[in-house]
C-alpha positions in Angstrom: 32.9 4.8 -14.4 33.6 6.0 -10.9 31.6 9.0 -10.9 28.6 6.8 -12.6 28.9 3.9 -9.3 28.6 6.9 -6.8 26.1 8.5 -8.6 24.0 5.2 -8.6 24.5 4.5 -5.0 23.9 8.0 -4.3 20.4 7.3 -5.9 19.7 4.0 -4.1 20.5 5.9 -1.2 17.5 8.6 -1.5 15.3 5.6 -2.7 16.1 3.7 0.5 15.5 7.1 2.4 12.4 8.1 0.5 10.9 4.4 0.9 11.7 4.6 5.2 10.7 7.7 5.6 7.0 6.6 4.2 7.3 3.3 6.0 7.9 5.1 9.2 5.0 7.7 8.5 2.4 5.2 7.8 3.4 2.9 10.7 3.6 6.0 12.8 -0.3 6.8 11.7 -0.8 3.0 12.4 0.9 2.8 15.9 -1.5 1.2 18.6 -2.1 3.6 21.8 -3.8 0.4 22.9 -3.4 -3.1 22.9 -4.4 -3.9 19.4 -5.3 -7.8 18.2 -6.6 -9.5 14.8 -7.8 -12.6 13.9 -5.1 -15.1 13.5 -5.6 -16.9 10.0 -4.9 -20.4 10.2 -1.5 -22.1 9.0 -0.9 -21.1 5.0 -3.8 -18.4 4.7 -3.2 -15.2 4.0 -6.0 -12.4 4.7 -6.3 -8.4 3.9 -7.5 -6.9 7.0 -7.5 -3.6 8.1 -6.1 -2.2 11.7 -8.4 -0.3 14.1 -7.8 3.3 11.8 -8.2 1.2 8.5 -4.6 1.1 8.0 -4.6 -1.9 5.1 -2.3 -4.6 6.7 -2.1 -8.4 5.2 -2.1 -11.1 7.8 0.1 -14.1 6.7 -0.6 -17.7 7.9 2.9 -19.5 7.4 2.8 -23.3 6.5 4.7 -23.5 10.1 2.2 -21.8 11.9 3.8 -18.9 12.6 2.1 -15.0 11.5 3.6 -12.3 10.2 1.2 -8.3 10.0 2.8 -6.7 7.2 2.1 -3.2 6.0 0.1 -3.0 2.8 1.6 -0.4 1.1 4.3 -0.8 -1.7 7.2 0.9 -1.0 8.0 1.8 -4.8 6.0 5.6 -4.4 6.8 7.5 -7.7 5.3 11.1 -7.0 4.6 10.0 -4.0 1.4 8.5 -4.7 1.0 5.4 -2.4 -0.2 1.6 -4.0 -2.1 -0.8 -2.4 -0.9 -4.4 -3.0 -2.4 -7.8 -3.9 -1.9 -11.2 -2.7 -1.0 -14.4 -5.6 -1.8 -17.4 -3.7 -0.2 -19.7 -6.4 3.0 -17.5 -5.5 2.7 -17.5 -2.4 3.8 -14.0 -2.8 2.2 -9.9 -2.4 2.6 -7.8 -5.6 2.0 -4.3 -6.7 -0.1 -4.9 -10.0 0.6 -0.8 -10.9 4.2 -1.7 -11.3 5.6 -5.1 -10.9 7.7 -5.0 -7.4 7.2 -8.3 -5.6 7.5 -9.3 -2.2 7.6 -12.6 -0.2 5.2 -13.9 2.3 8.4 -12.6 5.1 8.5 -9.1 3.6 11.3 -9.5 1.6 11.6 -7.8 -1.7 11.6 -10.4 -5.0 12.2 -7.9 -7.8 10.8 -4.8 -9.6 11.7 -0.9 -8.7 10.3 -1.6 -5.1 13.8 -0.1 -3.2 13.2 -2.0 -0.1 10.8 -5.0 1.5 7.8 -4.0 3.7 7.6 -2.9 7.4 5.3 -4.9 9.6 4.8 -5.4 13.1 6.3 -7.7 16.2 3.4 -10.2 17.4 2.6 -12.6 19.5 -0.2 -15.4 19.2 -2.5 -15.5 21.7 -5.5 -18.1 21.0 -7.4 -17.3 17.9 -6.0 -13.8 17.8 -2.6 -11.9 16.8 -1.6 -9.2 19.5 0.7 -6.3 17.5 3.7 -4.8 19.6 6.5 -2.4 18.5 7.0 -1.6 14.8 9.9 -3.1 12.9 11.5 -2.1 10.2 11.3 -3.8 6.2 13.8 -6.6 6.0 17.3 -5.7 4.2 17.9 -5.8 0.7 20.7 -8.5 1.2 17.7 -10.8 3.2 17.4 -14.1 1.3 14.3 -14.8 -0.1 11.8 -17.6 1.3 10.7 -19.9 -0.8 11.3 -20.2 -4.8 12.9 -17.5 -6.7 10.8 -15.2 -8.3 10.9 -16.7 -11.8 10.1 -19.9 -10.7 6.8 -18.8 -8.7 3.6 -19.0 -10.6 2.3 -15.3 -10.7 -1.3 -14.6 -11.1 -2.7 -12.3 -13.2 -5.8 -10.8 -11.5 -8.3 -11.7 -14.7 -9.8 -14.9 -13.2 -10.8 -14.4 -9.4 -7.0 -15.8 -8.5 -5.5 -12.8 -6.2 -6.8 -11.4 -2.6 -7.5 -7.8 -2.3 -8.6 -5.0 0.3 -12.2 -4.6 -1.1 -12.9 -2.0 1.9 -16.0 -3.9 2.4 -18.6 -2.1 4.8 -16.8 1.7 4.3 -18.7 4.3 4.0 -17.7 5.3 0.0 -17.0 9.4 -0.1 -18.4 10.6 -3.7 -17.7 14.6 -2.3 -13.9 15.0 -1.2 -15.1 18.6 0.2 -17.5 16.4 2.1 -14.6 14.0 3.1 -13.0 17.4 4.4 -15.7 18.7 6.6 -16.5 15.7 8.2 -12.8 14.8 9.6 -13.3 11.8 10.4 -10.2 9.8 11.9 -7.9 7.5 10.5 -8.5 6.2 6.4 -11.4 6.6 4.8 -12.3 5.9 0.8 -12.8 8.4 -2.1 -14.0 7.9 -5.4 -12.9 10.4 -7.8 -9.7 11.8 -10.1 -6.5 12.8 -9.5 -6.0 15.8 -11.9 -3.7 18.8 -11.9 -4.8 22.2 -10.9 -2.2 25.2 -11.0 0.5 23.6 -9.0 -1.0 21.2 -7.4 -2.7 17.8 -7.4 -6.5 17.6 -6.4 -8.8 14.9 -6.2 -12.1 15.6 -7.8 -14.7 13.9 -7.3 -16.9 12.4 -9.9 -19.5 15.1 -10.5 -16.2 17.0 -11.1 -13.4 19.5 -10.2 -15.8 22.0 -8.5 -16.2 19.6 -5.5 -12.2 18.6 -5.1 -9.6 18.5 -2.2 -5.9 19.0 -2.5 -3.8 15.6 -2.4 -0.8 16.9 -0.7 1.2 14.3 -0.8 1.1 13.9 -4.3 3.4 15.5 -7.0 2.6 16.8 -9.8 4.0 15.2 -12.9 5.8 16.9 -16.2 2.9 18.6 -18.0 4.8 16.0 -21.0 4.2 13.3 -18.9 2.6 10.2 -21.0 -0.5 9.9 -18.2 -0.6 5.9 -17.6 2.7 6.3 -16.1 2.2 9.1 -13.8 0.5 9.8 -10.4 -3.1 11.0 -12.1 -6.5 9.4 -12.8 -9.1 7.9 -11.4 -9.7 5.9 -7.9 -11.0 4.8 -5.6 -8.6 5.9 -3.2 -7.7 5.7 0.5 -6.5 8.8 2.3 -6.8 10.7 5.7 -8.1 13.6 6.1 -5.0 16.4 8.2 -5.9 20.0 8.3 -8.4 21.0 5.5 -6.3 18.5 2.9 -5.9 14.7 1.7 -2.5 12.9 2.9 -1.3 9.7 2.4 -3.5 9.6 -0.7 -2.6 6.0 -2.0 -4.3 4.1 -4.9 -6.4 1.0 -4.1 -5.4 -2.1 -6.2 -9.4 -3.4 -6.6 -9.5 -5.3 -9.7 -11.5 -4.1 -12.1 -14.1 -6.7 -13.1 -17.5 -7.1 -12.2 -17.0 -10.6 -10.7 -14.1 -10.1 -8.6 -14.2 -11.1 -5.1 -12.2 -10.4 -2.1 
């Protein structure tokens, strides 16, 4: 029984590690070289909103008044493939609809495999707008939640218009990840396509197919036994940036699919 309790916090451990270590890189992609401001929602409204490089952030209007920027990645990444999350307004809570972790409008982790809450940013109101300072890290584990406890919120579902998304409205869409490639643009941009294994690696394809494809390098390739709706592959969209000749951050969007969803 010992060597099973230090083997389990030996695992929480990497988690915890593997969880930072993205929350650090994706701030550290996000980090302002300027003073950087967003519209300050008003008290109890939540908005998905997108810093200068596109990194998705969620902008939350507390019923005091008060705002929170939070990151809007999860911070459960099996394979390393990043998620995008969505907002349930009658929860008053952000999910990850790909695997069930759940967060509180604070950052702090409800439940699911998420190992840790999510990074945001210091800020300071200033009129209509929210003025970002230094990073700060995702709350502890041992944080209370806000709020109800997670049974007792009432969670949508995302088949009747009732959760807030990053719809990426106004992006240019890439259908050509070679064409993503050449054009290096800065910061996030969106590619449709696949994720599919090739040799060793994990390319995105686009939709034409695997001739036009760019390697995701963040993203693992899973057992060739793998059943495929629980791995990293599949289609998009998907956000990424574009680092020498390759995709990074490669993260899945969390769009809903239905023809009359709106952001």
């Amino acid at each position: 029984m010992k060597r099973l309790s230090i083997g389990a916090a030996l695992l929480i451990v990497v988690l915890l590690v593997v969880a930072g270590t993205l929350a650090a890189s994706l701030l550290g992609t996000a980090a302002p070289e300027s003073e950087v401001s967003i519209q300050r929602p008003p008290a109890g409204h939540v908005r998905a909103d997108y810093l200068p490089d596109g990194t998705p952030v969620w902008v939350i209007g507390h019923e005091d008044g008060t705002v929170d920027v939070l990151l809007g990645f999860d911070t459960h990444i099996p394979f390393n493939l990043g998620k995008l999350l969505w907002w349930c307004p009658s929860a008053r809570a952000l999910t990850n609809p790909h695997h069930g972790s759940r967060w509180d409008e604070y950052g702090v982790k409800l439940g699911g495999p998420a190992p840790a809450g999510l990074a945001s940013w210091e800020v300071s109101a200033q009129g209509s707008r929210v003025v970002l300072g230094a990073t700060r890290g995702a709350p502890s584990l041992e944080t209370p939640p806000h709020g109800q406890p997670e049974a007792d919120r009432a969670w949508c579902t995302g088949e009747d218009d009732d959760v807030v998304f990053h719809a990426f409205e106004g992006w240019e869409s890439w259908d050509s990840p070679t064409a993503a490639l050449a054009a290096e643009p800065d910061g996030w941009v969106l590619i449709q396509g696949e994720l599919v294994v090739l040799g060793s690696d994990v390319w995105l394809c686009a939709p034409a197919g695997c001739d036009d494809a760019a390697r995701a390098a963040n993203v693992g390739a899973p057992p060739p036994d793998m059943d495929p709706q629980f791995g990293p592959l599949g289609e998009g969209p998907f956000i990424a940036q574009v680092r020498d000749g390759v995709l990074i951050g490669v993260t899945r969007t969390a769009i809903p699919q239905r023809p009359d969803a709106r952001p």
